[in-house]
FIVO-702139 format. One record per residue (C-alpha): x, y, z. Coordinates in steps of 0.05 Angstrom, whole numbers, plus 5000, padded with zeros to 4 digits. Each point is the difference from the previous one (the first is absolute). Layout:
XYZ/...
//
This chain:
562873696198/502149724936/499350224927/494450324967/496049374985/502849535035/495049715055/504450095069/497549405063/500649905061/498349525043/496650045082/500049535048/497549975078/493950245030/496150634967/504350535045/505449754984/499149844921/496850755002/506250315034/504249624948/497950174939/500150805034/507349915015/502049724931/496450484959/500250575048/503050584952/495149714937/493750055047/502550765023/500150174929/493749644978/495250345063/502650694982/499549804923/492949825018/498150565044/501550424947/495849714947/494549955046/500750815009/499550184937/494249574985/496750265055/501550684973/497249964930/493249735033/499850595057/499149475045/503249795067/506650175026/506449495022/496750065067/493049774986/503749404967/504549835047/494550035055/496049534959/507049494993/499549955074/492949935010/500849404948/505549695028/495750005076/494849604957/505949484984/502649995069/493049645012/499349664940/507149604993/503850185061/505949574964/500350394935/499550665044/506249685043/503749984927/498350684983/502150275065/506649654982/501550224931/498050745034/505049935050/505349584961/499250614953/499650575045/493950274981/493650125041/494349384988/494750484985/503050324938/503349314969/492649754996/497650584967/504450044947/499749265001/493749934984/498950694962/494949874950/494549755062/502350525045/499550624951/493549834984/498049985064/502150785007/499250144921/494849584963/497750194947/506549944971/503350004926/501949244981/506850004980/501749255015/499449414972/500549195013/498349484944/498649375043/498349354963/498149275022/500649454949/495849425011/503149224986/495649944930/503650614979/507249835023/504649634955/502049635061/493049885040/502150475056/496450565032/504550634980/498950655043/503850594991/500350744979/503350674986/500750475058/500250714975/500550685041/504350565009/505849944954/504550275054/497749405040/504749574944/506250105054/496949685062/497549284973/502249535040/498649165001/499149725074/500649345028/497949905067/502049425041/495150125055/500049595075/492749935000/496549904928/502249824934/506050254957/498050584951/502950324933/496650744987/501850584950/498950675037/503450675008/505949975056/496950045072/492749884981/496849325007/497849534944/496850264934/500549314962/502149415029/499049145006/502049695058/502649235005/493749724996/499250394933/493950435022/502250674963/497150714996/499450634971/496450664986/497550524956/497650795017/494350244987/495450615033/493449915030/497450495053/499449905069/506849915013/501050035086/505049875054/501449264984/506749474992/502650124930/500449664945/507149685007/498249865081/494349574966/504549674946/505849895065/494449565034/497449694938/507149704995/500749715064/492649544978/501849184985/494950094947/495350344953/493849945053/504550335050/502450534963/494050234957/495850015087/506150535015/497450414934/494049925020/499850205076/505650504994/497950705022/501850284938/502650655000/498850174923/497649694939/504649494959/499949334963/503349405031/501649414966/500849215032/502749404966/502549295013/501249344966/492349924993/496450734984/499950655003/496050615032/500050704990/496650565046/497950634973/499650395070/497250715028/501550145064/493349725028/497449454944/504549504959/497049684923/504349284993/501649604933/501649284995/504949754956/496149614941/502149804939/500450724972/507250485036/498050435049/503050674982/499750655031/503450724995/497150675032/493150034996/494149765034/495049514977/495149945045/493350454993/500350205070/507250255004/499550294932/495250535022/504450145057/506149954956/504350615030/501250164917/500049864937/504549434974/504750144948/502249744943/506049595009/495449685051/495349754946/505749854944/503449565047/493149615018/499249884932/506149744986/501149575047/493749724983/501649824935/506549715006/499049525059/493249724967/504949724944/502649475054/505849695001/503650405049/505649945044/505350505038/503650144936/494650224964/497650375057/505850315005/499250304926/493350225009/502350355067/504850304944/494150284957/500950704963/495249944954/494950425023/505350605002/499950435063/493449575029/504849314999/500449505052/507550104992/500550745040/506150434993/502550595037/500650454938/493449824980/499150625045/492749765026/501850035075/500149305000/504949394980/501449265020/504749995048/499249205005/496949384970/498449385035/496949244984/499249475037/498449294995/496649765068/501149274978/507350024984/500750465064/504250534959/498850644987/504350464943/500450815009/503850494966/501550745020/497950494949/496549844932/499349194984/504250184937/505750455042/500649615061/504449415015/494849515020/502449485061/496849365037/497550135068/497449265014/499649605071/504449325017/
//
């Protein structure tokens, strides 16, 4: 891996085994370190909450993974690659792949440590008339050492650039038709033996458009509660999903923006806890800066940058010591077929092109 904030890529071609097997091979010893990393955070959050053991988890990673073997045999093929490429069992790289979903199907209620600021930008409030989609991704500040970009250059289906942690699937990503993605955490109940979030988000990639993509959201057996996010050249949604309901926004002439709390009536009195209050700070300013209009990826990039509301910023750092930081930044602009990402905090990172053609 490279420096602290520099974004390290690769880049996957063939069929899913093979791409899967790949990307194990290449970042075999930063995949070793990031499961066991993982485990180990997942154990002591366990522990402060009395709650289920590495066990009960791991048992529920596998029972998961079944439902994807199902659900998209190809994107289980991948994962069965990257698990072997790495040298790790397939059971416990989707677990700790796909931690938040999984935990909370063994641990919910749960405290809410992370965060995501996801915004959508429509054309009337764009300097340049395009949709703009994007967002910070913040979790577990030791997860800063494992961001990797992607770019698949599958034998069946179209090219893809995601952001993710190494050997997991996407987390944000556009593919070449400029259909891009992403997602936000928040905690409903009824969490259950599901495909996780980043299974869902590895599908929604594959989609040739918005239609196709928001119908995997929607059908997915979800696993866990999350918003998802959908854009192209035309619009925008965004899902705010349980495990067993979804609430969807169009894009209007207002930004759709979204951090780590529910909405919806109906998922807020199942809402697994209270939200806090970076969760509300961040809402609120996002709000009020993209309503000015007249937005484009540099500006973006500065309000990605935000400190202003102290230790409840959109900007996160690690010694902010709130068990949460932004470990990348991403936009993308569907038309232009480009999307821009950063590792680490929009105002730390290096921020690089990852575009199509």
């Amino acid at each position: 891996m490279t420096g602290a904030f520099d974004l390290p890529k690769i880049e996957l071609r063939g069929w899913a085994r093979e791409m899967g097997r790949a990307h194990g091979e290449a970042l075999r010893p930063e995949i070793e370190r990031f499961v066991a990393q993982r485990l180990a955070a997942f154990e002591a959050y366990a522990a402060e909450r009395g709650g289920a053991d590495v066990q009960s988890f791991l048992d529920a990673g596998r029972a998961c993974l079944d439902t994807l073997g199902s659900w998209d045999p190809s994107a289980h093929a991948e994962h069965c690659g990257t698990a072997e490429g790495a040298g790790i069992d397939a059971a416990k790289l989707y677990a700790i792949a796909n931690m938040t979903d999984v935990r909370d199907v063994v641990l919910l209620p749960a405290r809410d440590d992370e965060g995501c600021s996801a915004l959508i930008v429509p054309s009337g409030l764009s300097k340049t008339g395009d949709v703009i989609a994007g967002q910070t991704w913040d979790l577990n500040p030791q997860d800063l050492d494992f961001i990797v970009a992607v770019h698949r250059k599958p034998a069946e289906g179209p090219e893809t650039r995601s952001v993710t942690c190494v050997g997991c699937p996407t987390l944000v990503g556009m593919n070449e038709n400029g259909v891009s993605m992403g997602t936000t955490n928040i905690k409903v109940r009824g969490s259950k033996v599901g495909v996780g979030y980043l299974s869902i988000l590895h599908r929604a990639v594959r989609a040739r458009s918005l239609r196709e993509a928001a119908l995997v959201i929607e059908e997915a057996p979800r696993a866990a509660a999350h918003t998802y996010w959908v854009a192209d050249a035309g619009g925008a949604v965004e899902y705010e999903c349980s495990a067993d309901r979804f609430v969807v926004r169009t894009l209007e002439k207002d930004a759709l923006v979204r951090t780590n709390h529910v909405f919806d009536s109906t998922h807020r009195a199942a809402e697994g806890e209270a939200p806090n209050s970076s969760s509300y700070a961040r809402l609120k300013r996002l709000e009020t800066e993209l309503a000015r209009g007249g937005h484009d990826v540099g500006s973006l990039r500065a309000l990605y940058a935000s400190r202003a509301d102290g230790h409840d910023s959109i900007s996160r750092h690690p010694e902010d010591e709130t068990g949460t930081a932004t470990n990348a930044c991403i936009l993308c602009v569907p038309a232009q077929r480009k999307m821009w990402a950063c590792k680490g905090p929009s105002e730390r990172g290096e921020w690089v092109e990852l575009g199509f053609g």
